[in-house]
N, C-alpha and C positions, 0 to 999 in steps of 0.2 A: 230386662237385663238379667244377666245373671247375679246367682249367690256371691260372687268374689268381687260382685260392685260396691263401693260405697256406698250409703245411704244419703251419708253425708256430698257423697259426690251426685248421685239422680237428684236431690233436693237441692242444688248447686246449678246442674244443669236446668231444672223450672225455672227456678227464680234465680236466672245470673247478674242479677242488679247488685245480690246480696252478698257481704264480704266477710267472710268466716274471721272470728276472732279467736285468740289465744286464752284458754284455761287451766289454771291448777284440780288437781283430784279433789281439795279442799273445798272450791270454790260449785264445782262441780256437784259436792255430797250437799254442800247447803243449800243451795238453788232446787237439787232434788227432792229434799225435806221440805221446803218451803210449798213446792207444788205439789207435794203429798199430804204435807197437813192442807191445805189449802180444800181439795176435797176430803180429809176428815171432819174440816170444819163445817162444811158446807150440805145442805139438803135436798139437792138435787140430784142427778143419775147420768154422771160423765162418761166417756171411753176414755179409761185409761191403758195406754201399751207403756210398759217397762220394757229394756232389753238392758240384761246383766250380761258383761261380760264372760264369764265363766259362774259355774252354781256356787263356789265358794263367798264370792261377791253377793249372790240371790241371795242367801241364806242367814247373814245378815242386815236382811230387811224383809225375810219372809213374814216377820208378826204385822209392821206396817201393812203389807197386802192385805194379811188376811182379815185388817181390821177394814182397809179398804173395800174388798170385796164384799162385807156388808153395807156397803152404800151403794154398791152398786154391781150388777150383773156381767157388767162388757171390761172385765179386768182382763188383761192378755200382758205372760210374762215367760220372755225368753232368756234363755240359756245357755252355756256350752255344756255338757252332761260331765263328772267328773265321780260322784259316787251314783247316787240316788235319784237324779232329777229326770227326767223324764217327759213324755208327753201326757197329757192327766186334762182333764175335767173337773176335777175335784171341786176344789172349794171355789177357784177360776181357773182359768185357761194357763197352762203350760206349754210351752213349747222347746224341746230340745234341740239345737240346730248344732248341725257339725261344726267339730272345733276349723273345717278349713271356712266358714265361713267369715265372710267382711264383718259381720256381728260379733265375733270375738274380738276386735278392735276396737269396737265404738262404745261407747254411753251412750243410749236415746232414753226420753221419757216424753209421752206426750199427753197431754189431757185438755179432751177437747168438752165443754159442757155448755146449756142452751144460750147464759152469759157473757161468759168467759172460753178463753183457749191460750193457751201456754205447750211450749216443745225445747225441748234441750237434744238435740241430735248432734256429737261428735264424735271426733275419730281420734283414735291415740296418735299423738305423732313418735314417740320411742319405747311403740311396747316391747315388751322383753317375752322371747322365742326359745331362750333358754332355759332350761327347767330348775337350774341350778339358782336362776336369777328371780326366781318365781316372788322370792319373801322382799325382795328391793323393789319388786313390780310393783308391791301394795303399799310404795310411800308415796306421801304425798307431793312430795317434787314431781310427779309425772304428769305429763303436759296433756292437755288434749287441744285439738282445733275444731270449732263450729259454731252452729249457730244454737241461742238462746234469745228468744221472741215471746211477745204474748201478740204477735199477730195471727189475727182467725185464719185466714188463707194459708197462710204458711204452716200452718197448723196441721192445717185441714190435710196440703199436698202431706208432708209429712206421715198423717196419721197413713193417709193413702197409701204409701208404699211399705210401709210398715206394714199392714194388714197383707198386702201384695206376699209379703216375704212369709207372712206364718201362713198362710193361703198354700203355698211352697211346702211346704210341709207338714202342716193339717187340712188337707184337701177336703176332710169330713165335717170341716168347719164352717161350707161356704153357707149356708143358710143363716148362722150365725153374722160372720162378716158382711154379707150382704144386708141383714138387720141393720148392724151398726153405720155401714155407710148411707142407709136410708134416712136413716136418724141423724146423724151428726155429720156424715157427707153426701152431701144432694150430689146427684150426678152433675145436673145441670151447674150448679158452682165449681161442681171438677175441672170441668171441661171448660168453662168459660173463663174461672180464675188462672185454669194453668196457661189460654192464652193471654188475660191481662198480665199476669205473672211476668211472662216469658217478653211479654213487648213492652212492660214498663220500666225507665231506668228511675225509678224514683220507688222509695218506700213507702210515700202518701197516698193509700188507696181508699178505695170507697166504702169501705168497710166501717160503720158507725157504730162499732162496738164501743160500750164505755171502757174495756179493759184492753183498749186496741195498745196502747201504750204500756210498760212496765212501769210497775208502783217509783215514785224516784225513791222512798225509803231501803224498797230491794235493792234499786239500782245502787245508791250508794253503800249497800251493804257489800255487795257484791264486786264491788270499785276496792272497798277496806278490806275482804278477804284478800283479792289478785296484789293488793302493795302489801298485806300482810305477810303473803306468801313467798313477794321477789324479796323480803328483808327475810324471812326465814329462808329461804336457799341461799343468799346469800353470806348469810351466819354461816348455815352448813358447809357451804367451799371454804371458808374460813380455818371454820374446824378440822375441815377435811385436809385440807392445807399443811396447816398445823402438825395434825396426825401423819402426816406420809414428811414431814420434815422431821417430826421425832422419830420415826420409824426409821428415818433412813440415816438418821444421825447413830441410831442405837446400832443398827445393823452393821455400819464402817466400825463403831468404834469395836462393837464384841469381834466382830473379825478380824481387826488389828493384832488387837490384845491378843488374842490367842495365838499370837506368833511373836518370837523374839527374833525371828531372818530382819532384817531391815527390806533387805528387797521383797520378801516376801508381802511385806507389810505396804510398801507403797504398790506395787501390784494389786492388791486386795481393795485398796481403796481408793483405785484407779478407778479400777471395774465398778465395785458398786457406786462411784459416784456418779460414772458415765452412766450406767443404767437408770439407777434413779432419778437424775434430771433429762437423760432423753440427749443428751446434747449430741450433735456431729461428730466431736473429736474431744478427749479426754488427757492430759497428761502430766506427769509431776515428774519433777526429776530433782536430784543434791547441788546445790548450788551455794557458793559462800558470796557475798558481798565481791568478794577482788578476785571473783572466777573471771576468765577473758571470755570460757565457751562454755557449756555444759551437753552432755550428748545425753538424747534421750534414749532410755532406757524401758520406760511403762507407760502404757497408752490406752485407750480404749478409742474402741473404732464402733459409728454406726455403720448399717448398711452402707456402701457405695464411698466410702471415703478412704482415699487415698491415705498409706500408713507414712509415717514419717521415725519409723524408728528407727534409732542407729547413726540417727542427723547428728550432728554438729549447729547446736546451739549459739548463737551470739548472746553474751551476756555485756561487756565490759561497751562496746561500741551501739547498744541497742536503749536509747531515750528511754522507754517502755520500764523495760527489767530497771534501768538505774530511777527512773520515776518512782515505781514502791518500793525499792530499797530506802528511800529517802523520806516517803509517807511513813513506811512501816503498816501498808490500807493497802485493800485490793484496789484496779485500777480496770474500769471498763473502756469500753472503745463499743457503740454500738452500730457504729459501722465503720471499716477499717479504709472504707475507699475514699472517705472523704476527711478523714481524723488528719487535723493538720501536721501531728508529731509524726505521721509516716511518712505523707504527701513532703514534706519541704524538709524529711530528712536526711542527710548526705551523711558518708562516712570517709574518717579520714583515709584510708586503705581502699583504694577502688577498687582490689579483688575481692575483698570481702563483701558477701551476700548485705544489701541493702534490705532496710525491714518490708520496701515493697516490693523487692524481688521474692521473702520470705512470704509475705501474705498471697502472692500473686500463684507461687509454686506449692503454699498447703492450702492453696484455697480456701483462706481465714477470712469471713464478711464481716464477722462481731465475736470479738475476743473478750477474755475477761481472765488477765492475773491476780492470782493470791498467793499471798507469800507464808510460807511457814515458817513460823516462829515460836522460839522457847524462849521465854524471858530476854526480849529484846534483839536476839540472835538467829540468824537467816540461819535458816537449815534446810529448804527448799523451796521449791516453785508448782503454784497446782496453775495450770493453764488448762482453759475451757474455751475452744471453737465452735463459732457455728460455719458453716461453711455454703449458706444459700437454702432455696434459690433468694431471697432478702433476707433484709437484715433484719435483728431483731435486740429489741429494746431492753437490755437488762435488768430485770427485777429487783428490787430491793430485798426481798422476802430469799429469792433465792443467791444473791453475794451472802447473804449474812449466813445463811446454812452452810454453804462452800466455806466464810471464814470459818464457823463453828467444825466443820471437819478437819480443817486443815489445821487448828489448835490439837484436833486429837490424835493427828499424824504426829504433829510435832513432840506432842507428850509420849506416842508409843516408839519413835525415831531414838530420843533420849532413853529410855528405859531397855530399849534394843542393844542402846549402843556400851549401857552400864553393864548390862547382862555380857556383853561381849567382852568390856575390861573386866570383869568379875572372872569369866571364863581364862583369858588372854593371865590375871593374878595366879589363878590357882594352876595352871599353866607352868606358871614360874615357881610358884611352890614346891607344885610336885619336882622339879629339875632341882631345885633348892635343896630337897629333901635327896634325892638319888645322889645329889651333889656329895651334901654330906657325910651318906653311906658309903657310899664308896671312897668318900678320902679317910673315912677312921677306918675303913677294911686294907686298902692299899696303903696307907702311913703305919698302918701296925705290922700289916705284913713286911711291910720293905725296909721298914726302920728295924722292927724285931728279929730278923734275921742276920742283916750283918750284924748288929750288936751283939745275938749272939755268940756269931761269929768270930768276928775280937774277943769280948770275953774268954773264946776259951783259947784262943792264941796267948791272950797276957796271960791266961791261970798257968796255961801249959809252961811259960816262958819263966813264968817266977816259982815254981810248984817244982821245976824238974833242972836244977842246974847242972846234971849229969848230960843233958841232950845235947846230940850231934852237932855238928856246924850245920850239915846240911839240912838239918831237921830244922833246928833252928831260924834257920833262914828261911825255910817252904813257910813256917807261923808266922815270919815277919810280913811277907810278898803277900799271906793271905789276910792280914789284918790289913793294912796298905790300902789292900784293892777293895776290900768293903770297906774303910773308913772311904776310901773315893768316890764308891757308889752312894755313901750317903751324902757326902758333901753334893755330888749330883742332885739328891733329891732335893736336899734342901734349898740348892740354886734355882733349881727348877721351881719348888713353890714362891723361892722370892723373888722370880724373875715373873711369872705371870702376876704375881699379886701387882708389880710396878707397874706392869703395862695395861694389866685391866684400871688401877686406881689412876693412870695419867701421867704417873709420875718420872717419865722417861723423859730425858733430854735429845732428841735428836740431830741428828749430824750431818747431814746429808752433803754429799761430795761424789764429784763426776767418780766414775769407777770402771773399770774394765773387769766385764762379767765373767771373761773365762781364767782372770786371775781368780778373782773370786770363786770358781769354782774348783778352781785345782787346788788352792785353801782347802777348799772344806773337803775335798776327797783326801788329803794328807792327812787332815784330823780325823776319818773316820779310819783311814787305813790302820794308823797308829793307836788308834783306840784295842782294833781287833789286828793283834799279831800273833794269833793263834793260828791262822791260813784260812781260817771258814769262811772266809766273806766269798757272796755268787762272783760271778764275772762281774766288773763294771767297765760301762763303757763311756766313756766322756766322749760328748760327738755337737760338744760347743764351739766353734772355730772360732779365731780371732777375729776377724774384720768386723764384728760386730761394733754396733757404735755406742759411743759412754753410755753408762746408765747413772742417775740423781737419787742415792740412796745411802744409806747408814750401813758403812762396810762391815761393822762389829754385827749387825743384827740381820744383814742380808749372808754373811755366812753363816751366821745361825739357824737360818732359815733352812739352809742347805744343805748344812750337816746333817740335822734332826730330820728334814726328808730321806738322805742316803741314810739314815740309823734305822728308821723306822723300815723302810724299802727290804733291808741285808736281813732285819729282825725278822721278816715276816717270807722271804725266800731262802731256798735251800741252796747249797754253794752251788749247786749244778745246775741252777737258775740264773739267771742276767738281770742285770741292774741298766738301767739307761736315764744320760743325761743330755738335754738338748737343749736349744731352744730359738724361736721362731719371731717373725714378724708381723704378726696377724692383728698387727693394730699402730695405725700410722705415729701413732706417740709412745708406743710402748712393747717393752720383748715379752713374747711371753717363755717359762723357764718351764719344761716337763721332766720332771722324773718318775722313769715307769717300772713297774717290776713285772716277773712272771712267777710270783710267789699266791699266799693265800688266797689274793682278791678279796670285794666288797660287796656284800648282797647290797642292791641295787634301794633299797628304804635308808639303808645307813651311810647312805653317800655324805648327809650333811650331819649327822650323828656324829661321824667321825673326830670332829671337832670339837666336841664338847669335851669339858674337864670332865679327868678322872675314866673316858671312857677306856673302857677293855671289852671286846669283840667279845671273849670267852667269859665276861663274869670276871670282879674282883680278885677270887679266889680260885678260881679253877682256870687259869691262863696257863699255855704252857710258856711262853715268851715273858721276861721280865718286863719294869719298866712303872713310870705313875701311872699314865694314861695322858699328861699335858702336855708330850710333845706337839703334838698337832695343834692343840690349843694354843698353845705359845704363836706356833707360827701362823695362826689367823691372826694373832692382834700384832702379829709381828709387821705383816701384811697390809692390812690394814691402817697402820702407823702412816707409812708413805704412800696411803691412796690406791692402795694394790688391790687384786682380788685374788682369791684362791679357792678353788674348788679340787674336787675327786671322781674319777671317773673309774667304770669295772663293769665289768659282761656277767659277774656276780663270780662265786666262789671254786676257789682253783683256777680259776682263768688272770689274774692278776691283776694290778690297780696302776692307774695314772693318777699322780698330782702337778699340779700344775700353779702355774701364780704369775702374775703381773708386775714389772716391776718400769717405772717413769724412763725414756729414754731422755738424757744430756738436753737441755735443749739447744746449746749450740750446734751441737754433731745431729741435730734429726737430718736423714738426707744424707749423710757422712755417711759413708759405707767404713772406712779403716780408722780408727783412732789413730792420732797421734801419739808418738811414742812421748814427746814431752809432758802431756796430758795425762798418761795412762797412772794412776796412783797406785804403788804397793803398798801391802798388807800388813804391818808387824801383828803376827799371832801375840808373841810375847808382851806389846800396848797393849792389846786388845783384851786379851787377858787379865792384865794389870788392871783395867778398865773398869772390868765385870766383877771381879773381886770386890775394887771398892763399893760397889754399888751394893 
């Protein structure tokens, strides 16, 4: 046969009666010592063949040979070469054999003498071919398979091929090995034993050796090494256990941590969870107690499995989810096909997905929820699929790591979510802060000016009792109009202060929208009787149907859109008023200009208190900055919405707002003239003062 034959497999085929057993390297190194000292003790002149698997192996036990070798001449010890080894004569026989040899596989030791004969011939069954794995190759967990006898024949075929294989490679040896096989292998027993060998199924041969048997003191040594060794491998997966559950607990958690995203963070500990445990399908998603669904959002996918993201979860109708919400304990199923909570589950809603249409369409065999929790409080779900081909039995060792992760989701979920109101505070700070600069920059500005302005009307007025009538009267008209601008401003802060604090009483009453709107274009006409104001167009027609709002604050709303509109376009621009049905319960109102316009980032800016487009102080247009603001909480008040729309600056701006249609008139196209309620300015007025 050739070199890439077993040894272990030719001495297999001789003697196939014989049934190779399992070895640890432990069991292995003492067995070898034992038959090593064995002839150190001894005075006799045996053949002994060593085969090391690589020289690194030789070299820790080259002093034993060499003490051997003084006992005897017929020493033969092989090799794979890796610095220094070699083929030699020296002190005994060498033999270097290629590393693709079957001999870099096995352990053999044979020693055959005129009493006794003993042989250990095995083969690794998981050596390592990696060079990286070189230093894990030389622990003792590595297995070997073969045979360990003190019977002579077996010995003998043994020694046989052995000598066969360095024959192979020191061909300048054969006077030598022919020696030896003369001496301690008769032909005649070759040849004869290998056919009793080969035709006997039984180990009891004729061989009246007194050491035909193993010592039982060895034997049971060698019994206590192999159970010493499965309770030390045993420990070791333990350990090792252990270690890849700390490892992988540290790994989720330092990756969490280092992110305050929440998505980010369950992403993160998707992944390494699905990797680290190997499983099918991986996924966690936010979920509270009296969710109905929850859509998944993060997964981890092995090879070949179907993704489910972007599902629609059943939570509220799914036994499962309300089962640990109720333990507050993760809940297995170690096989989904035969779990009687899915089998004889029914849901009240026939169209909703049943949990065995769900197991059937993710292809779930054995499932396993865990719930994330912070101090008593569901804040998600870690679910773990196996998906075939069987099911498989869930470990205790690994639910308790999956909880221990899902407690560290749960703690970096919380800390994500403080970071978030922490950011979302300071947030409102800083607005808090701009808030407040800009109302001491605009209340000084707008206050200190007409004050100045009276002032010097009254100084002029009592300083100069010589002055005109006409003169006169121009100081009175302009004291007047700034004492009214301030009176505005003041209204203005006490009117947002009521509606942001709640403190409004509202009114609401059917209303006909284009009275209301011709109101408030008369107020603004009359405000500005100088001629500046753009064009405006009112292009609201009657047949509109009531609307259900507070007529004092829905023409407020309207006025302060046309003021703001006229402020910000030049007379030879348009103003427009309309408004439309683009929602079965409700009109919506636009007024558009072709003035300034809005860069497209301050569309919702616009609303804020105190804003001004140019800067507190460098505005060319007067004004606080709350009308606008007013009219979101004005809006808001009866359930409305209001936004702003703009192509960005010089192109002009639309606003727009919602306001309840009647609900008796929905579907009425023409109010009733009975129905239709007028306005008195003059109440309304009266109204607003007191407040």
């Amino acid at each position: 046969m050739s070199n890439s034959t077993s040894v272990l497999t030719q001495l297999l085929q001789i003697v196939p009666h014989w049934q190779p057993q399992m070895y640890f390297k432990a069991s292995l190194t003492a067995l070898s010592h034992a038959m090593e000292d064995q002839v150190l003790a001894g005075s006799d002149n045996p053949l002994v063949i060593a085969s090391f698997q690589r020289e690194r192996f030789y070299r820790q036990e080259a002093q034993r040979y060499q003490r051997i070798a003084q006992k005897t001449d017929q020493v033969y010890v092989l090799a794979a070469p890796e610095t220094d080894f070699k083929n030699s004569s020296d002190i005994y026989e060498t033999i270097a054999f290629e590393p693709t040899d079957s001999l870099a596989q096995e352990w053999h030791l044979v020693v055959i003498a005129d009493d006794y004969a003993s042989c250990l011939i095995c083969h690794e069954r998981t050596a390592s071919k990696n060079p990286a794995n070189q230093a894990s190759s030389m622990d003792n967990s590595r297995r070997f398979e073969g045979i360990w006898t003190f019977d002579y024949q077996v010995s003998q075929q043994a020694a046989n091929l052995l000598l066969e294989r360095i024959l192979s490679y020191r061909p300048e040896l054969k006077d030598k090995i022919t020696q030896a096989r003369q001496q301690y292998l008769p032909s005649a027993l070759l040849i004869e034993g290998a056919e009793t060998l080969q035709s006997s199924e039984t180990t009891n041969l004729t061989w009246d050796s007194p050491n035909k048997h193993p010592d039982p003191f060895v034997q049971r040594l060698v019994n206590y090494l192999q159970a010493s060794q499965y309770k030390l491998l045993k420990a070791n997966r333990s350990l090792a256990l252990k270690e890849h559950k700390e490892r992988l607990i540290n790994s989720v958690t330092t990756a969490i941590r280092r992110s305050l995203d929440s998505e980010e963070i369950l992403q993160l500990a998707v992944q390494k969870l699905g990797e680290g445990l190997g499983v099918c399908r991986c996924l966690v998603y936010r979920c509270k107690e009296t969710d109905a669904t929850a859509t998944i959002q993060h997964e981890f996918l092995n090879e070949g499995i179907p993704s489910i993201k972007g599902q629609i979860w059943p939570l509220r109708n799914n036994p499962l989810f309300q089962e640990v919400v109720e333990l507050r304990d993760a809940l297995m199923i170690d096989n989904a096909q035969t779990d009687p909570r899915i089998i004889q589950e029914t849901t009240p809603n026939q169209a909703e997905k049943s949990l065995q249409i769900l197991v059937t369409s993710c292809s779930i065999l054995s499932w396993l929820l865990v719930p994330i929790l912070y101090r008593g409080q569901l804040l998600g779900m870690l679910e773990l699929h196996h998906c075939g081909p069987n099911p498989i039995a869930w470990k205790s060792e690994d639910v308790a790591l999956v909880n221990a992760i899902a407690t560290q989701i749960g703690v970096a979920l919380i800390q994500a979510e403080a970071y978030a109101n922490l950011q979302d505070l300071n947030e409102q700070l800083e607005a808090l802060d701009r808030t407040r600069s800009n109302l001491v920059a605009i209340t000084g500005h707008e206050l200190r000016t007409p004050l100045s302005t009276i002032q010097v009307c009254l100084e002029s007025l009592a300083t100069e009792p010589d002055m005109s009538p006409e003169l006169r009267q121009v100081m009175l008209n302009t004291a007047l109009q700034d004492a009214e601008r301030m009176r505005k401003l003041v209204q203005d802060f006490l009117t947002l202060s009521q509606l942001e604090s709640g403190r409004v009483e509202w009114n609401p009453e059917p209303l006909d929208l284009a009275e209301c709107v011709e109101l408030s274009l008369s107020h603004v006409r009359s405000r500005n009787r100088d001629g500046n104001l753009p064009n405006i167009q009112n292009l609201v027609t009657s047949d509109l149907p009531l609307i259900q709002a507070d007529g004092e604050w829905l023409v407020e709303v309207l006025a302060k859109l046309l003021d703001n509109a006229c402020k910000f376009t030049s007379p030879q621009g348009k103003v427009t008023i309309e408004v439309s049905r683009s929602y079965p319960t409700r009109l919506e109102v636009t007024v558009a200009d072709t003035g300034r316009g809005i860069e497209p980032n301050r569309l919702e800016t616009v609303f804020d208190r105190f804003y001004q487009e140019e800067g507190a102080l460098r505005r060319s247009a007067g004004g606080t900055g709350l009308g606008l603001a007013i009219c979101r909480q004005i809006v808001k008040g009866w359930g409305g919405e209001i936004w702003a729309e703009s192509e960005g600056k010089d192109h002009g701006s639309q606003f727009h707002f919602t306001v309840p249609i009647f609900l008796d008139t929905i579907g009425q196209k023409t109010p009733t003239p009975e129905s239709s309620v007028k306005i008195s300015r003059s109440k309304k007025s009266s109204k607003k003062a007191k407040n």
